[in-house]
N, C-alpha and C positions, 0 to 999 in steps of 0.2 A: 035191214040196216046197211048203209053205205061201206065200202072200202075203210073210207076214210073214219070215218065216226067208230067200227072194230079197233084202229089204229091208234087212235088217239084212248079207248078204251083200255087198250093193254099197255100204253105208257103209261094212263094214269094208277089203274091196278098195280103195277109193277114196282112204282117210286119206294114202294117202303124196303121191296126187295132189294134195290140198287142200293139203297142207302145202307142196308145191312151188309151187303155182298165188301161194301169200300170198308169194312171197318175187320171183317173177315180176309180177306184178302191182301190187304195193308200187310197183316200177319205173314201172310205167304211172300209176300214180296222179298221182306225182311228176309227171311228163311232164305229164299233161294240165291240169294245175295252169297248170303254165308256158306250157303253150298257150294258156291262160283259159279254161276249165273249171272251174267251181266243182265243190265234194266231189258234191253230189247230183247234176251232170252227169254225172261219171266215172263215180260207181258206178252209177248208171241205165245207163249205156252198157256198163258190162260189164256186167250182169244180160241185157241185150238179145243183146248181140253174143257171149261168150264164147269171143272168138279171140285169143289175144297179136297176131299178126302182121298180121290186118286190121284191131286196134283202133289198133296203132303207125302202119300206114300211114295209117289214116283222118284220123287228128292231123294226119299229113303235109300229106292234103290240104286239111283244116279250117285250118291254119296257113298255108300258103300259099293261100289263100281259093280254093281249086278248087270247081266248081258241084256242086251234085246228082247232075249225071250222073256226072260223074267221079268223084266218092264211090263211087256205086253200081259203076262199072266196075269201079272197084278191088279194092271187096269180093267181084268176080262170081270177077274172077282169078284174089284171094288165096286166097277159100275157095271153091274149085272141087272143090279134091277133097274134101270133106265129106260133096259128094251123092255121092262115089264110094264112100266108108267106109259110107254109109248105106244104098247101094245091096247092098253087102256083106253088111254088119249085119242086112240083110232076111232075106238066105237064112237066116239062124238062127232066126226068127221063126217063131211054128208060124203055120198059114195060119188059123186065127182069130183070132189078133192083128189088132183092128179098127184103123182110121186115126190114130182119136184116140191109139189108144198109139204108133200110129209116127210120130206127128208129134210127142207127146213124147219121144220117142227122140233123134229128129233135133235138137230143139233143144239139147240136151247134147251132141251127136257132135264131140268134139274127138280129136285122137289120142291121147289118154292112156284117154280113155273107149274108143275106140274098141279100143286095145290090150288091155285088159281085161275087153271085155265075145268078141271075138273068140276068147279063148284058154279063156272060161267054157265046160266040158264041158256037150256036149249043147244043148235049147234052149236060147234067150236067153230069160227073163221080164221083162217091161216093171217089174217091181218091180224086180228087179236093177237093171235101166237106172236106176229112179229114184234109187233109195238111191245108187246111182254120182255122179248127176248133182246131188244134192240137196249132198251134203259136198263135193263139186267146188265146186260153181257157188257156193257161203259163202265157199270156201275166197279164192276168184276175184275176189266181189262185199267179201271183207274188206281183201283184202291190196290192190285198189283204195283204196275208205274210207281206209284207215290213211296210204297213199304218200300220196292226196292232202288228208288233212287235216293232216300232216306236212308237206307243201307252203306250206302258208298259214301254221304256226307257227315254222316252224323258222330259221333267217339261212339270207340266199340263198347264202351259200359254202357252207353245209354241203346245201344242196338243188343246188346245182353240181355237188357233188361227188358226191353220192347219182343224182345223172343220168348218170353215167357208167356206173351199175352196169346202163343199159337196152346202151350199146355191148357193155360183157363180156357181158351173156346172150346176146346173138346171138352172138361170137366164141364162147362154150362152146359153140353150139349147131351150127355150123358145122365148127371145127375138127376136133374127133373121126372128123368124116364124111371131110371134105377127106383127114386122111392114113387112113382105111382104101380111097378111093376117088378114081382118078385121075382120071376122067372128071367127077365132081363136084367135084377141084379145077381143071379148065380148067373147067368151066361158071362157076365163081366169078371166077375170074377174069378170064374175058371178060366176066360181067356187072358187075364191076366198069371193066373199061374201059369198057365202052357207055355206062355212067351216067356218066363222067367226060366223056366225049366229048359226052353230048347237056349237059353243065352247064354247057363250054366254047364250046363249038363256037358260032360265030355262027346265027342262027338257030335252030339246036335249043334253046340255050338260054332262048329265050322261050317255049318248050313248057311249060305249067303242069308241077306240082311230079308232082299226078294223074296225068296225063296221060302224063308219062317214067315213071312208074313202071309203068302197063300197056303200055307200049311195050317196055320192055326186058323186064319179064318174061316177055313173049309171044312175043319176039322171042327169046332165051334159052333158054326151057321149048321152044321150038318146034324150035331148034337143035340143041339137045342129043338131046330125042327121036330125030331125023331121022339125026343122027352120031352117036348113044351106044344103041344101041335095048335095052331090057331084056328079052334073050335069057331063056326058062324053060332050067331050068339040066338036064333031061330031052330039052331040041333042041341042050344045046352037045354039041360033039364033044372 
């Protein structure tokens, strides 16, 4: 198969993702607005970063003035498993696939991309990957733009309101999972008391904003692993 014809494959595969990514994203705009983030900040930052979940906690820690490092830690945490997708993503690669294309690859490897380019028969072509990652990463780098130039014009009741719509993304994103999986509804809800506890609790609560959040995640993701272990379903009995 051509260049061209992978290319046009992974825009067209891609569109439902860009379309989701503008309505996700729009969210974060908003948000980083209010964090004081002007429009070219936010959208330089998703162009850079293209992760909902490390770009929301990064705010986090930018808003509570957490340092560099704990920036970086957060991001090491949050998108950890990226380099696992990408590690994945490799075995499809033919072994002439030189660096420079996998490290284009890598910069697009989100789950969505990831789900897509995984279930493509046979090799993966670094043109697919683009064309994936080109209508994604617009889709990503708009619905940004748009939430945070909408930020700056709109009255602050209706950007109040419009901030709620980052809480419901993650409860849709959650929920679903929660009642097909029990084990990931106690992992939630113990990490939801942990964070309660270190926000209260004397002395924890003086732990930057950063900081409790690589704590509990680590502390949590580590738990669960250790009590919940993900049996392949060829060793269950």
């Amino acid at each position: 198969m051509s260049r061209a014809r992978e290319f046009t494959d992974g825009l067209r595969d891609a569109v439902p993702i860009c379309l989701g990514y503008i309505a996700v994203s729009f969210a974060f705009g908003i948000q980083a607005v209010l964090s004081g983030l002007t429009v070219f900040e936010a959208s330089l930052l998703s162009l850079l970063n293209v992760t909902s979940a490390g770009q929301f906690a990064g705010l986090g820690v930018m808003t509570a003035g957490g340092s560099y490092i704990e920036l970086a830690m957060v991001q090491l945490v949050i998108n950890l498993r990226y380099a696992l997708m990408s590690a994945a993503i490799s075995q499809k690669l033919d072994s002439s696939v030189g660096l420079g294309h996998r490290m284009g690859i890598a910069y697009g490897m989100t789950d969505e991309i990831f789900g897509i380019s995984a279930a493509r028969k046979g090799k993966l072509s670094p043109f697919y990957s683009y064309g994936a990652i080109l209508i994604s990463v617009f889709g990503w780098v708009l619905g940004t733009f748009l939430g945070a130039y909408s930020g700056q014009i709109l009255p602050g009741r209706l950007i109040s309101a419009l901030g709620i719509a980052l809480y419901g993304m993650f409860v849709a994103i959650v929920v679903p999972v929660v009642k097909e999986d029990r084990n990931i509804l106690i992992a939630v809800l113990a990490g939801i008391a942990l964070s309660t506890v270190f926000y209260f609790a004397p002395v924890l609560k003086d732990i930057s904003g950063g900081m409790r959040i690589i704590i509990v995640t680590v502390l949590i993701a580590g738990a669960a692993a250790l009590i919940f272990p993900d049996i392949p379903e060829d060793d269950r009995e």
